[in-house]
C-alpha positions in Angstrom: 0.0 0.0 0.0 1.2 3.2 -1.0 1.2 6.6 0.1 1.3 9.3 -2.4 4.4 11.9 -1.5 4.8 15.8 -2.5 7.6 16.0 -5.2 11.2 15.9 -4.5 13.7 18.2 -2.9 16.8 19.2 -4.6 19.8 19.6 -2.2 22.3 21.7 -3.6 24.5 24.7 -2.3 23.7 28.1 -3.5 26.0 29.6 -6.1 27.2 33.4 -5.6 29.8 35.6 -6.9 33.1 33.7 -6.8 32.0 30.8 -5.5 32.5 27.0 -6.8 30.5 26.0 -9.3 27.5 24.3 -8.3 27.4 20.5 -7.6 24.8 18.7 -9.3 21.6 18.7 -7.4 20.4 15.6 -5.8 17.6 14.0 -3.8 17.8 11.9 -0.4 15.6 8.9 0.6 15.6 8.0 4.4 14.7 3.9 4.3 13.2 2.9 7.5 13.8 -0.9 8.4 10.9 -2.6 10.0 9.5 -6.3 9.9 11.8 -7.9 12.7 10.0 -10.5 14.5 10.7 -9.0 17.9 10.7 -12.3 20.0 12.0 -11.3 23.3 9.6 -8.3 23.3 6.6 -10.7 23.3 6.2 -10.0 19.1 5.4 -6.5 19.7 5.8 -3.7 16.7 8.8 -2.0 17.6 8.3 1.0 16.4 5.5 1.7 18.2 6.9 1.4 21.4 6.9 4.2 23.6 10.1 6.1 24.4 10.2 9.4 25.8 6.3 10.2 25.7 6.2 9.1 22.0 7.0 6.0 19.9 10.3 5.4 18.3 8.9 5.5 14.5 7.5 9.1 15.5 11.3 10.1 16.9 12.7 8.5 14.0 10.5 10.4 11.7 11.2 13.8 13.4 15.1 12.9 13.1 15.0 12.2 9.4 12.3 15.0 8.5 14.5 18.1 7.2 16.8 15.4 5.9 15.3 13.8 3.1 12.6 14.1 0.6 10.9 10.9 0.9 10.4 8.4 4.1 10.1 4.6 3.4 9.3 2.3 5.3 10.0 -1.5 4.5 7.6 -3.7 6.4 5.9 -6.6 6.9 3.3 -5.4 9.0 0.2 -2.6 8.5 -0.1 -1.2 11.9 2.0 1.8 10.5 -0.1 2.6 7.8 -2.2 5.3 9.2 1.2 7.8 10.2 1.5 10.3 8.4 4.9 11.1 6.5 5.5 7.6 5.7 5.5 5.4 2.3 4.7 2.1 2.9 6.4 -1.2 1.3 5.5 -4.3 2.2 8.7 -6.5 2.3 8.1 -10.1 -0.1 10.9 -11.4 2.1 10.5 -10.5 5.3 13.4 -12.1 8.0 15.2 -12.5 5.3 18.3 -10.6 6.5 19.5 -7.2 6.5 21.3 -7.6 2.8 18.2 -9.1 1.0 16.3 -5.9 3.2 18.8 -3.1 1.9 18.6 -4.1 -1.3 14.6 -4.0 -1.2 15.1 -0.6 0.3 17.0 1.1 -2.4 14.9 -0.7 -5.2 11.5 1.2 -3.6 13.4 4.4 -3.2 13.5 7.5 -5.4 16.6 9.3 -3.8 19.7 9.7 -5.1 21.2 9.0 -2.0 19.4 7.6 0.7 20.0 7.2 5.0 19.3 4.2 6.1 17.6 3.3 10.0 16.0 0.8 12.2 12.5 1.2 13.4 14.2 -0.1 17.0 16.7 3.1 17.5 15.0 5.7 19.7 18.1 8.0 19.4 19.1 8.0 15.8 21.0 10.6 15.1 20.3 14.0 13.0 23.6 14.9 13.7 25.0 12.4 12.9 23.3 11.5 9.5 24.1 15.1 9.0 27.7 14.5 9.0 27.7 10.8 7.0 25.9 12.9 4.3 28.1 15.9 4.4 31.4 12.7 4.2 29.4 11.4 1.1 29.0 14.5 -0.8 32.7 15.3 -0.5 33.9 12.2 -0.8 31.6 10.7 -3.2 31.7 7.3 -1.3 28.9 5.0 -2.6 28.5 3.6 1.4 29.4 6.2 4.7 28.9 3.7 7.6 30.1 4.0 11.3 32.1 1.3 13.4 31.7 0.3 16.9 33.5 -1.6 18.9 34.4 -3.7 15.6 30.9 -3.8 13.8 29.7 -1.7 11.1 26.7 0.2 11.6 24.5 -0.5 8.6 21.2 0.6 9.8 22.6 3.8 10.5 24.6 4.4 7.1 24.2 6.6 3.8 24.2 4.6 0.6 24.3 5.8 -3.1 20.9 4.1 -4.3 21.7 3.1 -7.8 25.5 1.8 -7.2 25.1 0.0 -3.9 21.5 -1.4 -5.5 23.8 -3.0 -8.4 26.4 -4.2 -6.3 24.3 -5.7 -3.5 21.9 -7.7 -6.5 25.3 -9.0 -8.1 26.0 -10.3 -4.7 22.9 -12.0 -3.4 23.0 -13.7 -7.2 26.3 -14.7 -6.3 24.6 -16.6 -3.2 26.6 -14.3 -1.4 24.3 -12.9 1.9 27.0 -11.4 4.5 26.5 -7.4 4.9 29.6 -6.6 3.5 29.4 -9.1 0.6 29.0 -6.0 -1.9 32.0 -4.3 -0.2 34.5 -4.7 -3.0 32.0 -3.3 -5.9 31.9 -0.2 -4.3 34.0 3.0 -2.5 33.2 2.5 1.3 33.7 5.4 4.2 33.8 3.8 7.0 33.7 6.4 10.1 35.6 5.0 13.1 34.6 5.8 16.8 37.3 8.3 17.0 35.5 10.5 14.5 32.1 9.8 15.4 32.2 10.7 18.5 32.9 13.8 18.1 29.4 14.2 16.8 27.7 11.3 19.3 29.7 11.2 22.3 27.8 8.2 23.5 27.2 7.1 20.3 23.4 6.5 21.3 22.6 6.8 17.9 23.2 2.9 17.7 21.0 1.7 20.5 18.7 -0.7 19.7 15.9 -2.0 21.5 15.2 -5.6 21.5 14.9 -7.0 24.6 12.5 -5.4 27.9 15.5 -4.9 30.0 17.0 -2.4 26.3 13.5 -0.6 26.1 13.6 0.5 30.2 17.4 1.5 29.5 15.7 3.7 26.6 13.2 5.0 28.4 15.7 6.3 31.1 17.6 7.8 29.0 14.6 9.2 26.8 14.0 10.5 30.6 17.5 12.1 31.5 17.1 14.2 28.7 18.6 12.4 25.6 
């Protein structure tokens, strides 16, 4: 079921006297990840869970909102349909893993570029996206993705649509299904703590909530001001 959406934003910086020429305009996508089967939360929908007076898809939405153009929102259940700002897309292999799910992402996108985030991350960052997206842009990376502690951060990662799209189908053809399968078919950022930090400090941006004892560490910090 989808939601009909206003046209695109262009992003591009102004052009004055004696400046650069412009860079080609683009458009952004943000690609909320639903459709997990949320077993040690008794098989509730995630992103309706309340953190911080409201639920986490309505903190995710406000995060992403001056960011991007378009909001999808790949899922395998309706109970999102009614809010407002969101395209739905129902996911034809849901638990599937979070390649096969990326790559359903950027095919039901419109963005040139396009942010990726869970519907389980209360604290995603604007900041932060704001800076993985500023790293893209000059860099011209086709993936921007933060480490911690040794894992990439896909869920909380910029992506060139049509490049990373290519790369990740050639993969999953390939049989191949790890995250980073696609990895050598594209130019990949990776932002290490060090840097990071400087813009997340407690890098809450990558807190997930899956389990009862997560979502009452959420709500504490939700209430402690964050």
């Amino acid at each position: 079921m989808r939601r009909s959406i206003r046209p695109l934003r262009r992003f591009a910086p102004s052009a004055g006297r004696g400046s650069r020429p412009r860079r080609p305009e683009i458009t952004r996508s943000a690609l909320i990840f639903g459709g997990g089967r949320a077993t040690r939360l008794g098989g509730v929908n995630k992103a309706l869970l309340e953190v911080g007076g409201t639920s986490i898809i309505t903190r995710i939405l406000e995060t992403v909102r001056h960011l991007a153009d378009e909001t999808v929102l790949l899922t395998n259940d309706d109970a999102l349909s009614d809010i407002s700002g969101l395209r739905l897309v129902f996911d034809a292999r849901p638990h599937a893993g979070v390649l096969p799910a990326l790559a359903a992402g950027l095919a039901e996108a419109s963005g040139d570029v396009c942010l990726a985030v869970a519907c389980d991350m209360p604290f995603a960052s604007n900041e932060l996206f704001e800076h993985l997206l500023e790293l893209q842009a000059e860099t011209g990376a086709d993936v921007v993705i933060p480490r911690t502690a040794g894992y990439l951060e896909p869920m909380h990662a910029v992506y060139r649509r049509q490049t990373v799209a290519r790369a990740i189908q050639a993969a999953l053809e390939r049989g191949e299904h790890r995250m980073i399968s696609y990895f050598p078919d594209v130019k990949v950022r990776e932002i290490e703590q060090a840097e990071w930090r400087q813009v997340d400090p407690r890098g809450l941006a990558f807190f997930n909530v899956n389990t009862p004892e997560e979502l009452t560490e959420a709500r504490r910090i939700a209430a402690s001001g964050a």
